[in-house]
C-alpha positions, 0 to 999 in steps of 0.5 A: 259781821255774820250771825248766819251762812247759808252753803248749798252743797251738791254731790262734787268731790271737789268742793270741801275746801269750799266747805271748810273755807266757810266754816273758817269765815264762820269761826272767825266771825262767829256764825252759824252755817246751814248746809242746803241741798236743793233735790232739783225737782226738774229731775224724775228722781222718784222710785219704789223699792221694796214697796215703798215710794222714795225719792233717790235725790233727797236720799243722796242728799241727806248723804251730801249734807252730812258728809259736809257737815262732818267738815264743819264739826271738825273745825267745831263750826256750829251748823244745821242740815236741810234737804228741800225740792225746788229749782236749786238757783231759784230755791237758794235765793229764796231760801236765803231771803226767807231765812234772813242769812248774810252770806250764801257761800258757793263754788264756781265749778263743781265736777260734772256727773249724773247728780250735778246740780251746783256748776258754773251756771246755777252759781251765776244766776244765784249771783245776779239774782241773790239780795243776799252777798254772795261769796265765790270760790273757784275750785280749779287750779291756781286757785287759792282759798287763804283765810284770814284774809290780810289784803281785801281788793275793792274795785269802785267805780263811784255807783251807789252799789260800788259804795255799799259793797265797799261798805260791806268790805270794810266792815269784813276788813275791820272784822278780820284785821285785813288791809283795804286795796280800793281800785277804780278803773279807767275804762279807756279802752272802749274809747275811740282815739278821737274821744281820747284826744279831747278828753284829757287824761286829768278828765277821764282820771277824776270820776276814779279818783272821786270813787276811790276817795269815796271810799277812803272817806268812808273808811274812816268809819271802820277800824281798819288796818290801812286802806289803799287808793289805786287809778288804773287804766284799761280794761275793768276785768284785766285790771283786777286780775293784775291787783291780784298778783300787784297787790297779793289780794286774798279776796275781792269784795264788788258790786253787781252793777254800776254807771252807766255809759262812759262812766260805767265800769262795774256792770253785772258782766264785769262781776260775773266775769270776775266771779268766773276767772278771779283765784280768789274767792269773790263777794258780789253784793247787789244794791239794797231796795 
């Protein structure tokens, strides 16, 4: 499933159960995980001491990746270390797509100081502009990383990426013996009455019901436990948050875009607004060229 993570750490004292969380996933799928820190080069972090010209950020950050590397030794993850310059949302995505990783595993908030360098913002723009999934995880109360998961949500509006990323989830699924809640969303709320009182219900359920059955038919691809079909209506983000609780879902595996107009209900703010507020950790997976 995944041969190699990526994790771009940063200075926050608040990111070690994210780190230990991908060191979990890796051991429980066999990957390699390189620890990446990004020494934002938007920053003057250059000074002499004693003569000599150093770069104070890159210092730290060879200190920051061996403090994550000791939790993944710890757990007996296989892992390397690198520092490099660059923009840090910029330089994680290339760095992912020139090093061929599978999965970049990220926070979504991080404390606030002086050396911040990966927050909400940073993982956000890795999110919408990353080939590569990407794997959230909210360091914030109410928040839970359980790992293996046991119950994988999978919101499906019927989109090309909707279907890969359920393709993605599934084989996650089939790897760690998880159970598949598949969910597409009647977006009725955005309709005016006059729209809803020609449209019958039958009307608007059918394009959910074709999209979770898309992916029920694709689930018997994949050894998984069980796959579970569910048509909700309301808004996209509200009714993955509820799946959460209904379903007690351990992970949400999505897309980052999806249909357009009446149709459309994954779109790139759905999955980012998901990635902000979701207790679990989120997959965004874009589309492939």
């Amino acid at each position: 499933m995944y041969d190699r993570i990526l994790l771009p750490v940063d200075d926050s004292d608040s990111v070690t159960d994210v780190h230990r969380h991908a060191a979990e996933l890796a051991r429980r799928t066999g990957a390699t995980v390189q620890v990446l820190f990004v020494a934002d080069t938007s920053r003057d972090s250059v000074s002499v001491i004693g003569g000599d010209v150093v770069d104070a950020l890159e210092q730290e950050g060879e200190s920051i990746v061996e403090d994550a590397a000791g939790t993944l030794a710890s757990l007996d993850v296989e892992y390397g270390t690198d520092v490099v310059q660059g923009s840090p949302a910029e330089t994680i995505v290339e760095y992912a797509d020139q090093y061929d990783y599978d999965l970049i595993v990220m926070p979504t908030h991080a404390r606030k100081g002086l050396s911040r360098s990966l927050l909400g913002s940073v993982t956000e723009k890795v999110v919408r502009l990353s080939g590569v999934p990407v794997l959230t995880a909210r360091i914030r109360a109410g928040g839970r990383l359980a790992f293996p998961y046991e119950n994988i949500l999978v919101p499906t509006d019927g989109s090309d990426t909707a279907l890969h990323a359920a393709r993605h989830a599934l084989e996650l699924a089939a790897t760690i013996d998880a159970t598949v809640h598949v969910v597409s969303v009647v977006n009725d709320v955005s309709l005016g009455p006059d729209v809803r009182s020609v449209l019958s219900t039958e009307k608007l359920e059918q394009p959910a019901h074709d999209a979770v059955e898309a992916v029920a038919a694709a689930a018997e691809r994949y050894d998984v436990p069980a796959v579970h079909t569910h048509v909700e209506h309301g808004a996209p983000t509200d009714v993955i948050t509820a799946a959460v609780d209904d379903h007690a879902i351990d992970a949400i595996v999505m897309g980052t875009t999806g249909r357009r107009g009446v149709k459309r209900i994954l779109l790139g703010s759905v999955a980012e607004q998901t990635v902000r507020t979701a207790p679990v950790p989120v997959i965004t997976v874009a589309n492939p060229d």
